[in-house]
C-alpha positions as a printed NumPy array, in Angstrom:
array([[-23.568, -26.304, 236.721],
       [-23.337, -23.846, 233.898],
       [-26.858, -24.444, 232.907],
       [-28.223, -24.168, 236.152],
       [-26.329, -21.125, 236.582],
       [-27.751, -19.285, 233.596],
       [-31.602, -20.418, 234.838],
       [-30.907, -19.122, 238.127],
       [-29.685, -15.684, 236.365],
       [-32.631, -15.842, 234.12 ],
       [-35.337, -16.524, 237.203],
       [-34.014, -13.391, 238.801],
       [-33.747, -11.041, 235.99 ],
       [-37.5  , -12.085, 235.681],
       [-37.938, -11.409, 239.069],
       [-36.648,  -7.497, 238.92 ],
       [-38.259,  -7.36 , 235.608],
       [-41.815,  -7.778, 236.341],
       [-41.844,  -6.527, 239.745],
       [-39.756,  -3.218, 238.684],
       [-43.414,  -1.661, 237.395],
       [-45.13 ,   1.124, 239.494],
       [-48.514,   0.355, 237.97 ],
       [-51.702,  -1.079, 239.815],
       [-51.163,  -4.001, 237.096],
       [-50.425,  -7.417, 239.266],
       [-46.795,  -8.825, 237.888],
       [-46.724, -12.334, 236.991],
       [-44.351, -14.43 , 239.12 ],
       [-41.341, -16.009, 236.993],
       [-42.866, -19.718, 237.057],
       [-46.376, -18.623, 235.665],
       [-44.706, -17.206, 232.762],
       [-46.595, -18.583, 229.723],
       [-48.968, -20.63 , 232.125],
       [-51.304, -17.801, 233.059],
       [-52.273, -15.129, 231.06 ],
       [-50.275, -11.918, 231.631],
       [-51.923,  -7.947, 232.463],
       [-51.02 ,  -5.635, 229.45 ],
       [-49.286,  -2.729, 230.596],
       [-50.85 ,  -0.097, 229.431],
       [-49.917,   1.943, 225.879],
       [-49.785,   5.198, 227.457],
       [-47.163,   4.205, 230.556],
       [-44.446,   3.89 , 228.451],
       [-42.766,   5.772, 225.6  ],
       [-40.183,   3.526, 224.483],
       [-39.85 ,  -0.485, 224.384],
       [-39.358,  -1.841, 227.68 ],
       [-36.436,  -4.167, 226.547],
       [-34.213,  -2.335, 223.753],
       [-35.409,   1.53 , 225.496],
       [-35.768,   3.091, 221.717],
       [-38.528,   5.413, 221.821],
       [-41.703,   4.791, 220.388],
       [-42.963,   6.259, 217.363],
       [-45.841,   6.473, 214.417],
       [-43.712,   5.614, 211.731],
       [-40.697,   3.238, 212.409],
       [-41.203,   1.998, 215.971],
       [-44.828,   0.439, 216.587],
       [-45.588,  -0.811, 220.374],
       [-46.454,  -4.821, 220.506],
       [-47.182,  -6.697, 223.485],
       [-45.22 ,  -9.601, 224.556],
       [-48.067, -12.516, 225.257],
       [-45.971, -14.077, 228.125],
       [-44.908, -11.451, 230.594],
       [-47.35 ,  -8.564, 229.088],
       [-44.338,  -5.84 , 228.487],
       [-44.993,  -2.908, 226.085],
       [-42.121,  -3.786, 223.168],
       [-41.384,  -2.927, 219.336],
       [-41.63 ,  -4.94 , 216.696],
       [-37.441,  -5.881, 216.924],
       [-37.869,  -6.86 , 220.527],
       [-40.726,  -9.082, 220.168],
       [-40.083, -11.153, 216.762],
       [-39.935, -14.401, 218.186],
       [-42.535, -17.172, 218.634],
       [-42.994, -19.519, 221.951],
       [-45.848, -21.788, 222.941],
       [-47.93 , -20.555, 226.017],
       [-49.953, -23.099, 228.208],
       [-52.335, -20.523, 228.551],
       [-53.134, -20.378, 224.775],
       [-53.456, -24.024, 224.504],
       [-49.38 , -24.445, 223.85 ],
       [-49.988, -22.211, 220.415],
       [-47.176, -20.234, 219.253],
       [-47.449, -16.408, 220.22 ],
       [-45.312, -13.46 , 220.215],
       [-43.278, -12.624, 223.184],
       [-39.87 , -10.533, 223.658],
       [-36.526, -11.959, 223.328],
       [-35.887, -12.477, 227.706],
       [-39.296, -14.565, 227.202],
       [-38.495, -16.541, 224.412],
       [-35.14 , -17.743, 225.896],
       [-36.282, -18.24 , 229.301],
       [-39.674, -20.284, 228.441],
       [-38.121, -22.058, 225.37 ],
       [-34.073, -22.632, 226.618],
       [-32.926, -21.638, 223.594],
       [-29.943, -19.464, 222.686],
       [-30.252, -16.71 , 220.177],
       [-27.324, -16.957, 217.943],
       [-25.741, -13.412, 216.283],
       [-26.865, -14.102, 213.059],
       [-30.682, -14.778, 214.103],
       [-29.964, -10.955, 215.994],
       [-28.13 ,  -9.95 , 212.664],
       [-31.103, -10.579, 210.426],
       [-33.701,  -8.147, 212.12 ],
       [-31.407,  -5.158, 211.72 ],
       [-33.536,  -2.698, 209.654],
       [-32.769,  -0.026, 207.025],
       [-32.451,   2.339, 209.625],
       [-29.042,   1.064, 211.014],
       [-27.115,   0.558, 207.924],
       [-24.949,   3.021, 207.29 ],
       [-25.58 ,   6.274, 205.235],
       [-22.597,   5.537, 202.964],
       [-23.585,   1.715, 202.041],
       [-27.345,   2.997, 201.694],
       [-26.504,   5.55 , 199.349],
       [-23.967,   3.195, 197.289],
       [-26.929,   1.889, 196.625],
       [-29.668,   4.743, 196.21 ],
       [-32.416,   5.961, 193.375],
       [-31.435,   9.46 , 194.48 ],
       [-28.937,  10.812, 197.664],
       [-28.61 ,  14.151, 198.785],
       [-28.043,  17.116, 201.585],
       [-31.628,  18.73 , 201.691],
       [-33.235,  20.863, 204.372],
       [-36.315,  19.682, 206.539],
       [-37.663,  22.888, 207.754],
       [-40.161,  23.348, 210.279],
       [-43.328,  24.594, 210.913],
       [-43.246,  27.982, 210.473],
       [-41.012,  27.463, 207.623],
       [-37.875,  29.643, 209.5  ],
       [-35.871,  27.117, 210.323],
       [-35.006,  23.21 , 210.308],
       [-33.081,  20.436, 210.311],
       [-30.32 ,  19.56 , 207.716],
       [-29.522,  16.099, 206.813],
       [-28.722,  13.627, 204.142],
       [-31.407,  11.964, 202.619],
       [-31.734,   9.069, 200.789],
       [-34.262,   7.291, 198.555],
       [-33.373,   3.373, 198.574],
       [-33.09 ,   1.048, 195.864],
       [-34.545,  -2.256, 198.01 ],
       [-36.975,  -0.106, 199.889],
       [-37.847,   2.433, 197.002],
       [-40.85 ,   3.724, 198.901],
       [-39.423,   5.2  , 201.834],
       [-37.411,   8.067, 202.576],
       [-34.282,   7.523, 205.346],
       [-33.447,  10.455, 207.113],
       [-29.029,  10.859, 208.095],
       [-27.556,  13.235, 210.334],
       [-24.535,  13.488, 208.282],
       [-23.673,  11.28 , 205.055],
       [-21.331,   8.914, 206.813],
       [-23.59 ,   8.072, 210.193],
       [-24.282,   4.525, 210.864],
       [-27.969,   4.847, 211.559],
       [-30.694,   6.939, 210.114],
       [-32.709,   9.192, 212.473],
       [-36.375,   8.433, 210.519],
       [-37.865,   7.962, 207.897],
       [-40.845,   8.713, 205.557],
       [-43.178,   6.585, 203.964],
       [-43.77 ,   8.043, 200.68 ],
       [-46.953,   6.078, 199.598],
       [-49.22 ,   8.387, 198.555],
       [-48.441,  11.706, 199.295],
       [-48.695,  14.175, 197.13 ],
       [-45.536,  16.288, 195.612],
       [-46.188,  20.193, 195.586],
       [-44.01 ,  22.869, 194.151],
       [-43.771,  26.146, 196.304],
       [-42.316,  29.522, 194.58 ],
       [-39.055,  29.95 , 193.662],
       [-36.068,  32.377, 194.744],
       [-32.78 ,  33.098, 194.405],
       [-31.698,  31.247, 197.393],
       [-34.931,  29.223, 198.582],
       [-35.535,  26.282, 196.347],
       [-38.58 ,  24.285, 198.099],
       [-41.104,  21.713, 197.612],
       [-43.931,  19.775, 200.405],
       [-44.728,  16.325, 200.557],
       [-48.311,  16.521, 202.193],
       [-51.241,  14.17 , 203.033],
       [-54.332,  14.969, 204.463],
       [-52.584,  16.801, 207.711],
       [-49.197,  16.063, 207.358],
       [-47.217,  18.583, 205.232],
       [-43.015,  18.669, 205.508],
       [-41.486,  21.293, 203.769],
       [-37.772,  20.516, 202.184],
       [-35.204,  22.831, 200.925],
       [-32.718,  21.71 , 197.944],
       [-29.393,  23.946, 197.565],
       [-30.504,  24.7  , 193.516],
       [-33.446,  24.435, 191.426],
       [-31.957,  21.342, 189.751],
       [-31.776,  19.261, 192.616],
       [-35.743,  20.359, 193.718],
       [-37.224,  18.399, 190.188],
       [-34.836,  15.287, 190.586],
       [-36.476,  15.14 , 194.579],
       [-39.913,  15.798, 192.956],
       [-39.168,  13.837, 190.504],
       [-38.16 ,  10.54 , 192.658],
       [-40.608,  11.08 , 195.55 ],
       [-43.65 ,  11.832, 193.244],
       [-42.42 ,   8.509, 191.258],
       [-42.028,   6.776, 195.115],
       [-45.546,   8.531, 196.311],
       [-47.735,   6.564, 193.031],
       [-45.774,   3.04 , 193.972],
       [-43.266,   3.136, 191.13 ],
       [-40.672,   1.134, 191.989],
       [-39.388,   0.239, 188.323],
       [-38.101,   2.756, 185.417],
       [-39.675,   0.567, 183.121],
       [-42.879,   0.956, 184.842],
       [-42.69 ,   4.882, 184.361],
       [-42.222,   4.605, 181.263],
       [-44.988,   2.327, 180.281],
       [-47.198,   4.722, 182.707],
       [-45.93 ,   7.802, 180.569]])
């Protein structure tokens, strides 16, 4: 009875599921999930994964497609791997509501636990653990004003930038990917101390509280930006 209960709750959050589009896209009924080939909603209808509801973005939230019922999901949402009738029964990657339903299995907290990224550890455990930590100032565009944060460079992902709220958050806001930008100095004053990170387009602007702090950031992101992940390896560079 219990496992007939959870199909039956399964089938009809299906059902709600992919008939709960407004799109001229025709939904795939719950028992041709994985036999027929689904319609792709489209990129553009949706800004954030139709499963987990994060928003979208260039950087740290990519859109996939789930091959079974055709939902617009990240890269968290979608990790799994279920043969598809469709495909000729070959493994492909659909969301987490397809892989249980088409497959039966559970998924167990510690299969969950292992696809939590960077971005939700904690500031203080991150920065326990840092090249280089810090308050810094993003500003904006027009260089007047901006957001300030903690920052931190991290030791197991020494190429990226994670962006805090506050020092002791739980979860970063973004992040940077520091591969091959370039680090630029900008003039100093008595109470602005800033550098850019740019590439091609993309320029951010940062503010340090002294001059000291500005050349360790230089120092680390330039270091981060030429895919130096080792002291040793500067040094042998140098």
């Amino acid at each position: 009875q219990d496992a007939i209960d959870r199909k039956e709750k399964r089938s009809e959050t299906f059902k709600a599921a992919v008939h709960g589009l407004d799109t001229d896209t025709p939904a795939l009924k719950t028992e041709e999930l994985g036999r027929r080939a689904p319609q792709w909603v489209r990129d553009n209808l949706v800004t954030m994964c139709m499963r987990c509801k994060e928003p979208f973005n260039a950087i740290t939230r990519r859109r996939h497609h789930c091959r079974a019922c055709g939902y617009v999901v990240c890269a968290r949402c979608s990790d799994y791997k279920a043969e598809l009738q469709y495909d000729g029964n070959r493994p492909n990657r659909v969301c987490q509501e397809c892989f249980i339903f088409l497959t039966g299995h559970t998924v167990l907290e510690d299969r969950e636990g292992k696809y939590k990224g960077i971005l939700e550890k904690g500031a203080a455990e991150v920065s326990s653990r840092s090249l280089l930590c810090s308050s810094l100032q993003l500003l904006d565009k027009n260089g007047k004003g901006g957001t300030r944060g903690w920052f931190v460079i991290p030791q197991d992902d020494p190429l990226v930038l994670y962006i805090y709220a506050a020092p002791q958050d739980v979860r970063a806001h973004t992040s940077i990917p520091l591969l091959g930008y370039q680090v630029r100095d900008m003039a100093q004053s008595e109470s602005r101390h800033l550098f850019q990170l740019a590439q091609s387009r993309q320029v951010f602007t940062f503010m340090a509280d002294t001059e000291e702090l500005k050349q360790r950031w230089m120092k680390a992101m330039a270091r981060s930006a030429a895919g130096i992940t080792d002291p040793e390896e500067e040094e042998e560079d140098a």
